[in-house]
VEXFI-408092 format. One record per residue: residue number from 1; y, x, z of N, C-alpha, C in turn. Coordinates in steps of 0.001 Angstrom, whole numbers, plus 500000, padded with zeros to 6 digits. Layout:
+-----+--------+--------+--------+--------+--------+--------+--------+--------+--------+
! seq !    n.Y !    n.X !    n.Z !   ca.Y !   ca.X !   ca.Z !    c.Y !    c.X !    c.Z !
+-----+--------+--------+--------+--------+--------+--------+--------+--------+--------+
! NUM !      Y !      X !      Z !      Y !      X !      Z !      Y !      X !      Z !
...
+-----+--------+--------+--------+--------+--------+--------+--------+--------+--------+
***
This chain:
+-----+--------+--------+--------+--------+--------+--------+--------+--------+--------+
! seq !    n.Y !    n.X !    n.Z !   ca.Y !   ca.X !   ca.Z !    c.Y !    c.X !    c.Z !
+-----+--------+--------+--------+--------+--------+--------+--------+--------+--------+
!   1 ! 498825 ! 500845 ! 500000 ! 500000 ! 500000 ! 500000 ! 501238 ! 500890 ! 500000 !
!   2 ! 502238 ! 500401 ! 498891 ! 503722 ! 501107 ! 498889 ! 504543 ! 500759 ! 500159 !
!   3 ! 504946 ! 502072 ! 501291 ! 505750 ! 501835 ! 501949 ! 506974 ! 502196 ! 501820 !
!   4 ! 508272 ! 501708 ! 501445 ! 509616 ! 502310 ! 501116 ! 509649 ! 502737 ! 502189 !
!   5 ! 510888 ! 504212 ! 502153 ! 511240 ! 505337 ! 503021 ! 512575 ! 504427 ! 504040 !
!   6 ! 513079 ! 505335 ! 504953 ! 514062 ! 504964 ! 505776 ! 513996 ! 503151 ! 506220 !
!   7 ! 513156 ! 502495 ! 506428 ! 512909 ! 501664 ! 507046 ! 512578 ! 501348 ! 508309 !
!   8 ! 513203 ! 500453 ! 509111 ! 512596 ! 500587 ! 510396 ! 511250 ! 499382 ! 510330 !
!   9 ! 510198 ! 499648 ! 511645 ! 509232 ! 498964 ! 512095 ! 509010 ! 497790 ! 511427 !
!  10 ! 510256 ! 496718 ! 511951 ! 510615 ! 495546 ! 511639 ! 510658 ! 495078 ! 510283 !
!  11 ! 511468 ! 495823 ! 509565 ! 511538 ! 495995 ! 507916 ! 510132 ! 496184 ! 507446 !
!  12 ! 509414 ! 497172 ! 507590 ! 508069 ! 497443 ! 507085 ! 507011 ! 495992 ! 507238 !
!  13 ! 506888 ! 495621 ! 508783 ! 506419 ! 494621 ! 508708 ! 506571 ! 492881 ! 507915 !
!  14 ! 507846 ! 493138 ! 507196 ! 507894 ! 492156 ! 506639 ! 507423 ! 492227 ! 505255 !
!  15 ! 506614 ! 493539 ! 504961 ! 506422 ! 493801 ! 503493 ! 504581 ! 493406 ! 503583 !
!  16 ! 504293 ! 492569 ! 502381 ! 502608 ! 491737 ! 502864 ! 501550 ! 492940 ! 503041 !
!  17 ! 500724 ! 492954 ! 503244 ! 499947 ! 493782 ! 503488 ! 498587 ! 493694 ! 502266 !
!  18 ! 498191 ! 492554 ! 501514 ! 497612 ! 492383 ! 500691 ! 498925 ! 492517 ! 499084 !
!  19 ! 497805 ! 492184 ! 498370 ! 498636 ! 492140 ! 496637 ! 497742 ! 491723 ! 495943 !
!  20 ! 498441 ! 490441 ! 495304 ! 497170 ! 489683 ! 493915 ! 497690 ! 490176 ! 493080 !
!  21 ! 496917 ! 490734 ! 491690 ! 496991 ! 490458 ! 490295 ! 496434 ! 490053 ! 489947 !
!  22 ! 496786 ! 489372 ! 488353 ! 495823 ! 488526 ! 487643 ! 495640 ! 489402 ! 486501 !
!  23 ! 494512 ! 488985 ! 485794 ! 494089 ! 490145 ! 484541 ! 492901 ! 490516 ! 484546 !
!  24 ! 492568 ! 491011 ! 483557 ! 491184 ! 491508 ! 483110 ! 490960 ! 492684 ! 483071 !
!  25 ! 489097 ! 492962 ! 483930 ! 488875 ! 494386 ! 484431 ! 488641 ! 494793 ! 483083 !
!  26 ! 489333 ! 495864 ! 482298 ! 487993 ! 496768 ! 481613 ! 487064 ! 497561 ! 481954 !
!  27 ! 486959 ! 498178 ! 482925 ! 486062 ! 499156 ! 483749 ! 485805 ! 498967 ! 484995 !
!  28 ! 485182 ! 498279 ! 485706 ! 484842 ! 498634 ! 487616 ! 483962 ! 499842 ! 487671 !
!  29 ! 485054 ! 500975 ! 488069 ! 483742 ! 502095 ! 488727 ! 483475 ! 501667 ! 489797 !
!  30 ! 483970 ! 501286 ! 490817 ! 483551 ! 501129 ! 492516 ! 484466 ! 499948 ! 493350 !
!  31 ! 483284 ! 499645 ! 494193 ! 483505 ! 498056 ! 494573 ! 482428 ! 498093 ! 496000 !
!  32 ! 483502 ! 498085 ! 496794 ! 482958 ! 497804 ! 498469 ! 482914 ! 496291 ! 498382 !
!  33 ! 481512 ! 495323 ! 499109 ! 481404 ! 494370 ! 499106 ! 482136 ! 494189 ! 501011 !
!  34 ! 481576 ! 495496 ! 501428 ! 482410 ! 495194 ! 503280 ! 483805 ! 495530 ! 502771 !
!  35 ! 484682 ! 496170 ! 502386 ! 486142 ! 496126 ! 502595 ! 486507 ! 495909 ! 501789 !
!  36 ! 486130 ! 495579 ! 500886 ! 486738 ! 494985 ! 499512 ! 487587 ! 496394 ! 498870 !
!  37 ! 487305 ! 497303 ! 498925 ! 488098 ! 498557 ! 498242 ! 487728 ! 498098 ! 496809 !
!  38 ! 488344 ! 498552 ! 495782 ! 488069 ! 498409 ! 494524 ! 488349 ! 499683 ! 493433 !
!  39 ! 488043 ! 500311 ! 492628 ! 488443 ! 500616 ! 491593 ! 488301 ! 500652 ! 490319 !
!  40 ! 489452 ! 500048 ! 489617 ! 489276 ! 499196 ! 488331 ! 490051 ! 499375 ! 487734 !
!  41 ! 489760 ! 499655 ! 486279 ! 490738 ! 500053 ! 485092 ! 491121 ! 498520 ! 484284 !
!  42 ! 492174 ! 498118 ! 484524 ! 493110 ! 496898 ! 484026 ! 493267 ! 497385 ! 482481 !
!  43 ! 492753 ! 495876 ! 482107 ! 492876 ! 495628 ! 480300 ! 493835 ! 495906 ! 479686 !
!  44 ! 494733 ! 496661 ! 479247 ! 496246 ! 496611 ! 478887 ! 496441 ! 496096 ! 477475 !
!  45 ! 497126 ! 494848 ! 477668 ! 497592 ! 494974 ! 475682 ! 499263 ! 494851 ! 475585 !
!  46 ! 499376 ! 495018 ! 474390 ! 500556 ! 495065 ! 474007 ! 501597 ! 493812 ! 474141 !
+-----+--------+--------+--------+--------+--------+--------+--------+--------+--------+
***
């Protein structure tokens, strides 16, 4: 997760802690079913 710099506590905590995208995998190398880690190469088109 992106944390911007010079923020206090308060500030940080208001930033979500999850993130949806929508889109199509082209590649899953790796996929935790316990923490849900993922890594996945997103379809790109023009």
């Amino acid at each position: 997760m992106f944390t911007p710099p010079n923020l206090s506590p308060q500030q940080i905590s208001a930033f979500p802690q999850h993130e949806t995208i929508i889109g199509v995998v082209e590649r899953l190398t790796f996929y935790s079913a316990e923490s849900g880690y993922t890594v996945a190469r997103p379809l790109v088109t023009s």
